[in-house]
C-alpha positions in Angstrom: 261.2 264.5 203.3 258.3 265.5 205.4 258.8 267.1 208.8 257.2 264.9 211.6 255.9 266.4 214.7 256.8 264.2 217.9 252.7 263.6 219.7 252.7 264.9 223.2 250.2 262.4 224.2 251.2 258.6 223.1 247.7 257.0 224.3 247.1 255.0 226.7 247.1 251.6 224.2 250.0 252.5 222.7 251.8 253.3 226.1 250.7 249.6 227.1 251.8 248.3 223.6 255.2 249.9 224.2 255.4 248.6 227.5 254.8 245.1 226.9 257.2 245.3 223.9 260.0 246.9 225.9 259.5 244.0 228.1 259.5 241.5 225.6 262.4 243.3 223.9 264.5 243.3 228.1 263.8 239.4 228.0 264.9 238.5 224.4 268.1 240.3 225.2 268.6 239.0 228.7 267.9 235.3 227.8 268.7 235.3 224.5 270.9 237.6 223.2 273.5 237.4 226.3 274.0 234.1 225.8 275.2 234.4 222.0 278.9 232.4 221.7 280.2 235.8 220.1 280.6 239.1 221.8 280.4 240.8 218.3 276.6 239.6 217.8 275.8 240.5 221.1 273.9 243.2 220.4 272.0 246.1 222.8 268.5 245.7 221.0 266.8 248.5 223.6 268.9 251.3 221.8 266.9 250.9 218.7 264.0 250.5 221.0 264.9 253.6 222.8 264.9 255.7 219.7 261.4 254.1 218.6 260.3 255.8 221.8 261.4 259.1 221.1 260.1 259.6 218.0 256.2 258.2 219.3 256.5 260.3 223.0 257.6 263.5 224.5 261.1 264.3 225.6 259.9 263.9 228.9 258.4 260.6 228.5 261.4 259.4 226.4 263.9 260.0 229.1 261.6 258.5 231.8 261.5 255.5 230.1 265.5 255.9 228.9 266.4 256.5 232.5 264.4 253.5 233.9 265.4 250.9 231.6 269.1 252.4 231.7 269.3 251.8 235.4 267.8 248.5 235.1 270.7 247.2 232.5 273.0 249.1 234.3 271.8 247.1 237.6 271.9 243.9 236.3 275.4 244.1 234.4 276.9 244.3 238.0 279.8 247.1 236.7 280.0 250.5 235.1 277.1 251.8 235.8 275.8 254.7 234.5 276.7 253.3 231.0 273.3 252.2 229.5 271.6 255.1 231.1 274.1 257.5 229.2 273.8 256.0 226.2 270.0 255.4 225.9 269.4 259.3 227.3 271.7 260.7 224.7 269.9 258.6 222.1 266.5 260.1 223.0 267.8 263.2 223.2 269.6 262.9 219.6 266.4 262.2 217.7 264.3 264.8 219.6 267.3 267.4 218.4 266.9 266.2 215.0 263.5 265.0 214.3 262.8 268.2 212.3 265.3 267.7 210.1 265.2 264.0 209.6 262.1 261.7 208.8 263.1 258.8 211.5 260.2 256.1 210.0 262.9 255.8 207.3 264.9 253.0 207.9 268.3 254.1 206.5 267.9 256.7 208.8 267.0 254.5 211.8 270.1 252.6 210.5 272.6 255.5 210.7 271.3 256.7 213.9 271.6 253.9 215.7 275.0 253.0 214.1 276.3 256.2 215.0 274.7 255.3 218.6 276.4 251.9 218.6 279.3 253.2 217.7 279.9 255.7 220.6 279.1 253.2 222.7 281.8 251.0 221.3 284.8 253.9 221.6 283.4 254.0 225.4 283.5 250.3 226.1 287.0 250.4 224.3 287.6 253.1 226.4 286.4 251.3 229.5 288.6 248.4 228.8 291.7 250.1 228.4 291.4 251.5 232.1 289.7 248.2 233.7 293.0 246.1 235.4 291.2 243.0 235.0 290.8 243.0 231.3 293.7 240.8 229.4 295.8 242.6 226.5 293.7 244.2 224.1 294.0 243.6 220.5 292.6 244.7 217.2 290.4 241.6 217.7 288.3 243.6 220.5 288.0 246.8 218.4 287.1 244.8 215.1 284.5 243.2 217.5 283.4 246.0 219.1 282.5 247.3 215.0 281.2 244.3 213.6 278.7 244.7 217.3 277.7 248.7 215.8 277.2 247.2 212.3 274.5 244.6 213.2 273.2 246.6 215.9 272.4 249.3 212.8 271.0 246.4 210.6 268.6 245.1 213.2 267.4 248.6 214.2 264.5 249.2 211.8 263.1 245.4 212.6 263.2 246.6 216.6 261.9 250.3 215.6 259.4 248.9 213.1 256.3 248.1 216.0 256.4 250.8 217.5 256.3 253.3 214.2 253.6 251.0 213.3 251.7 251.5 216.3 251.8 255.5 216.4 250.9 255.6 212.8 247.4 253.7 213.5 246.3 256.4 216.6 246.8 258.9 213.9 
């Protein structure tokens, strides 16, 4: 396991690549993926994309761009907000805390990580539905849901993690 120091300065092309990727990755989600017939596969592909980030930029820059494309999900799911901001910010903040000690362009890694991620988001959207009046009887079914959701978000992570690794690799 090598250790991996975290580049101050991403580069301009690669801060353009990220960019239009993030972009890319906001409209597959938002046209695509929220449409899904199963809230189990309805996955939150910009956490994987989130952590890509940190391990390519600087703390700062990571929570910038956590922060602003928090808000923005946050916005346009019209409830709860502050949720995808939480979750993306502790995210960055995770891998920067550990990206001494791990070697994130592994993907088992990238898959555990993100699980792990996925999975605290599930206990607080379980949590969030136990406290929201609207919500009808919850059941097994939503937890089991709520898993299968952390386990596909982990097995999609190094496909969503893999451009961006790729990207910072070719400005070294």
């Amino acid at each position: 396991m090598s250790i991996r120091a975290v580049r101050t300065d991403p580069g301009w092309g690669i801060s353009l690549r990220v960019v239009l990727y993030t972009i890319s990755i906001f409209m597959v989600q938002a046209v695509w993926i929220s449409r899904l017939p199963y809230p189990a596969i309805r996955v939150d592909l910009m956490l994987p994309l989130m952590l890509g980030v940190a391990t390519e930029w600087s703390l700062a820059a990571g929570l910038v761009w956590a922060l602003l494309w928090g808000y923005v999900f946050d916005a346009l799911s019209g409830k709860f907000w502050g949720f995808h901001v939480v979750s993306y910010v502790i995210a960055v903040c995770l891998v920067h805390i550990s990206i001494e000690k791990f070697e994130f362009q592994n993907p088992l890694y990238q898959m555990v990580v993100v699980g792990s991620c996925a999975l605290g988001q599930a206990v607080v959207l379980w949590l969030y539905l136990l406290v929201e009046p609207q919500t009808p009887a919850l059941d097994a079914r939503v937890w089991q849901s709520l898993m299968v959701r952390s386990l596909v978000m982990a097995a999609v992570a190094p496909l969503v993690i893999h451009p961006i690794g790729r990207w910072g690799k070719a400005s070294s």
